[in-house]
C-alpha positions in Angstrom: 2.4 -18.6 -9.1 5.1 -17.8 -6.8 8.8 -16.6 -8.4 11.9 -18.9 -7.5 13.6 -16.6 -5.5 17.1 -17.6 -3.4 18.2 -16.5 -0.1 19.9 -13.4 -2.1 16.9 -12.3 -3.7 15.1 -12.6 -0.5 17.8 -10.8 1.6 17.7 -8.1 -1.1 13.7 -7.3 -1.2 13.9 -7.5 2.5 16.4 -4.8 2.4 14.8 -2.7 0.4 11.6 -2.7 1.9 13.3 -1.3 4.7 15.7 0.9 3.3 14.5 2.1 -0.1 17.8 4.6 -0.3 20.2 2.3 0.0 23.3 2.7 -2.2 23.7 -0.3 -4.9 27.5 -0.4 -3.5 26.3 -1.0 0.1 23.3 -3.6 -0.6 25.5 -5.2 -2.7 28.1 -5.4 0.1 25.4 -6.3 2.3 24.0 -9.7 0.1 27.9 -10.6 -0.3 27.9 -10.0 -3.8 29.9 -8.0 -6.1 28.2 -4.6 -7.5 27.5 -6.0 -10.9 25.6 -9.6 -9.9 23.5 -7.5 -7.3 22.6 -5.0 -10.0 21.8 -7.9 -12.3 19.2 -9.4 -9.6 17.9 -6.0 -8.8 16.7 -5.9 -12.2 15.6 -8.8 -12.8 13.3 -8.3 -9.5 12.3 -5.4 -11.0 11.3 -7.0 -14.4 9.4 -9.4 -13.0 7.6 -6.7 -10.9 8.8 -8.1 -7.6 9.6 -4.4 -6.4 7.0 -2.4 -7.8 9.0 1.3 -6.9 10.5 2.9 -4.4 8.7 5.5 -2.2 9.9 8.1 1.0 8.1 7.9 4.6 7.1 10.9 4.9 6.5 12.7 8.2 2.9 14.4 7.1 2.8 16.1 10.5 6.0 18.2 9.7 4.2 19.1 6.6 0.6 20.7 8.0 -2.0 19.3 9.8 -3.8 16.2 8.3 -5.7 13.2 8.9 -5.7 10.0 8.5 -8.8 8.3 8.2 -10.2 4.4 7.3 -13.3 3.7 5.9 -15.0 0.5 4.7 -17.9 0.8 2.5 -20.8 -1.6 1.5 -22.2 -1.3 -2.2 -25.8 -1.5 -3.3 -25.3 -4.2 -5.7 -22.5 -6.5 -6.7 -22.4 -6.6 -10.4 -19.4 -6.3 -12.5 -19.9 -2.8 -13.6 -21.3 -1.6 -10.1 -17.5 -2.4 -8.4 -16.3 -0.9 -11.9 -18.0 1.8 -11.1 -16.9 2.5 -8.3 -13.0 1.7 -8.6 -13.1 4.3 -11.0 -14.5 6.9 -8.7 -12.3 5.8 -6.3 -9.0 6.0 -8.5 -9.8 9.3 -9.4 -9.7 11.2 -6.1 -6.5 11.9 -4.6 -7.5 11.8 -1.0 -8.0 7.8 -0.9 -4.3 6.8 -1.1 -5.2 3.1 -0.6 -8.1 1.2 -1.2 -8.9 -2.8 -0.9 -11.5 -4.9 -1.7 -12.1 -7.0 1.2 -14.4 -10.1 2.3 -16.4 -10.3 5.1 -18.8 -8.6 5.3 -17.8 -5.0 3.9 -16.8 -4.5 0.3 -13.9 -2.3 0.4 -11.5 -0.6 2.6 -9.8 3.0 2.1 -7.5 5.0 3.5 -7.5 8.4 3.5 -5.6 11.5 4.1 -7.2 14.8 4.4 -6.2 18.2 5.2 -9.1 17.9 8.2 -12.1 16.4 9.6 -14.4 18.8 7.0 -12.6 18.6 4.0 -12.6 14.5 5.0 -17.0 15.2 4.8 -16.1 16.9 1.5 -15.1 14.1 0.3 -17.4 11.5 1.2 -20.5 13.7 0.0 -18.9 14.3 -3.0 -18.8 10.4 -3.6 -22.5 10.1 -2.7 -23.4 12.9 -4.9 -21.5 11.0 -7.7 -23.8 7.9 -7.2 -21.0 5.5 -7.4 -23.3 2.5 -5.9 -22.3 2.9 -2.1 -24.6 1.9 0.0 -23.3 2.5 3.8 -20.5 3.6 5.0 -18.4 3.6 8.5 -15.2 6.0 9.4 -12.6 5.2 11.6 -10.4 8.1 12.3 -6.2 7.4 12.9 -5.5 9.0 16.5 -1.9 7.4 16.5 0.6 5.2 14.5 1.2 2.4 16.3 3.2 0.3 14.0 4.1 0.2 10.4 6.5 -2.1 9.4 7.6 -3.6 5.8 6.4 -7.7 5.3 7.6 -10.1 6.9 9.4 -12.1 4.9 10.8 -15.0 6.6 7.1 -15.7 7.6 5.9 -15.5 4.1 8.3 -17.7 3.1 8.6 -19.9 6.2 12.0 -19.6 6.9 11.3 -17.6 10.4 13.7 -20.0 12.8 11.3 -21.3 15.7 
């Protein structure tokens, strides 16, 4: 069920899905409250795990050379325990820093970052030598970013102005 949010709690998680640093002085100036009514809506977002953290973009390529890579998998069987299974394996390995279970065909969708194509290989037979249940597997390797953006809102909400 959906939380009763107003226009202020909207305008707030909107912020902050786009600026995660902001100061509670400055989003509170922003939502044209005072500081202590924004900081009471901020928390109550919070407790009702409307904003689940806060998290930095990080440029990886200033870092060292990675890749990013998506994969959809298809598992042998679809009992209970067999996507247990496999969520498990999945949770476990730092590499996959998203995964989704999906409809349509495939069962899941991953994202991964690795240091390289090889250690990305690592990986994958690592998780077929585990015998989490995954049938077939495709890769689809990142060659640029072409958007990434936080939700948007007003169309989620149907407020977008036509």
């Amino acid at each position: 069920m959906p939380a009763a949010l107003d226009d202020r709690d909207i305008r707030i998680l909107q912020i902050l899905s786009e600026e995660g640093r902001i100061s509670k002085s400055d989003l509170a100036r922003r939502v044209n409250l005072s500081a202590t009514p924004c900081w009471e809506r901020l928390k109550r977002l919070e407790d009702q795990g409307l904003i689940r953290g806060y998290r930095a973009e990080v440029a990886l390529e200033r870092i060292g050379p990675h890749v990013t890579i998506f994969v959809v998998a298809e598992l042998e069987s679809h009992r209970t325990d067999d996507f247990r299974r496999f969520e498990a394996a999945i949770a476990r390995r730092s590499e996959i820093v998203s995964c989704w279970a999906i409809g349509g065909g495939f069962d899941y969708l991953m994202q991964v970052v690795a240091t390289d194509i090889n250690s990305y290989q690592r990986l994958v037979d690592a998780l077929l030598a585990e015998r989490i249940g995954m049938k077939r597997y495709f890769t689809y390797i990142v060659t640029k970013n072409v958007k990434a953006a936080p939700p948007p809102f007003e169309l989620l909400l149907g407020t977008q102005d036509d």
